[in-house]
Residue, then its C-alpha position, 0 to 999 in steps of 0.5 A: x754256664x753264660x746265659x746264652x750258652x743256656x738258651x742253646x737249644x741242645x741245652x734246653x734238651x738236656x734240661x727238659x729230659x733231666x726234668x722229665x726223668x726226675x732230676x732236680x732242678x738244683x742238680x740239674x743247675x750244679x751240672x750245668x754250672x747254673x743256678x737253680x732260680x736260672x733253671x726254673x726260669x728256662x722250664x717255665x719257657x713254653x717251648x721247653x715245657x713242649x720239651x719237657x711233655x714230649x720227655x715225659x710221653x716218650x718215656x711212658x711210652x719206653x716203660x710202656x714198652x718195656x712192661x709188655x716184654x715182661x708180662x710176655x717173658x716169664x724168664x725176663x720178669x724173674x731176672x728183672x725182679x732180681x735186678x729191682x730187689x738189687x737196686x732197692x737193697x742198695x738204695x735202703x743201705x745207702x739211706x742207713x748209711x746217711x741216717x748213721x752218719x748224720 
């Protein structure tokens, strides 16, 4: 992606919400077809740090949220429970299956 498309506010949206949920920023360049030096710089930015921030507040807030459900629900705790231990079964099979092939 050009230089100028980068500076698009929508994408300076996608970059600091990807940052704030995790995402490094070398995936986050392969996806926008970048590099990850060009996405360092654009983080550093103040108005897309502020992005970054907000991402981050809004989803506390989210996990927040969704934790007071749970502790309010003992049927949506225990189904949640399953899905975690799904979920972190698959990770672990994935990383035995790297270190296997590796």
């Amino acid at each position: 992606m050009n230089r100028s498309k980068l500076d698009r506010q929508h994408v300076k949206m996608i970059i600091a919400h990807s940052l704030a949920a995790g995402s490094s920023q070398r995936k986050i360049a392969e996806m926008l077809d970048t590099s990850q030096p060009t996405i360092s710089r654009i983080a550093r930015k103040d108005d897309v740090r502020e992005m970054i921030q907000n991402e981050e507040r809004l989803f506390l807030q989210s996990v927040e949220t969704i934790c007071e459900k749970l502790r309010q629900d003992p049927v949506l705790m225990k189904e949640y429970e399953k899905q975690i231990t799904k979920e972190l079964f698959k990770g672990l099979r994935r990383t035995f299956e790297e270190c296997r092939l590796g």
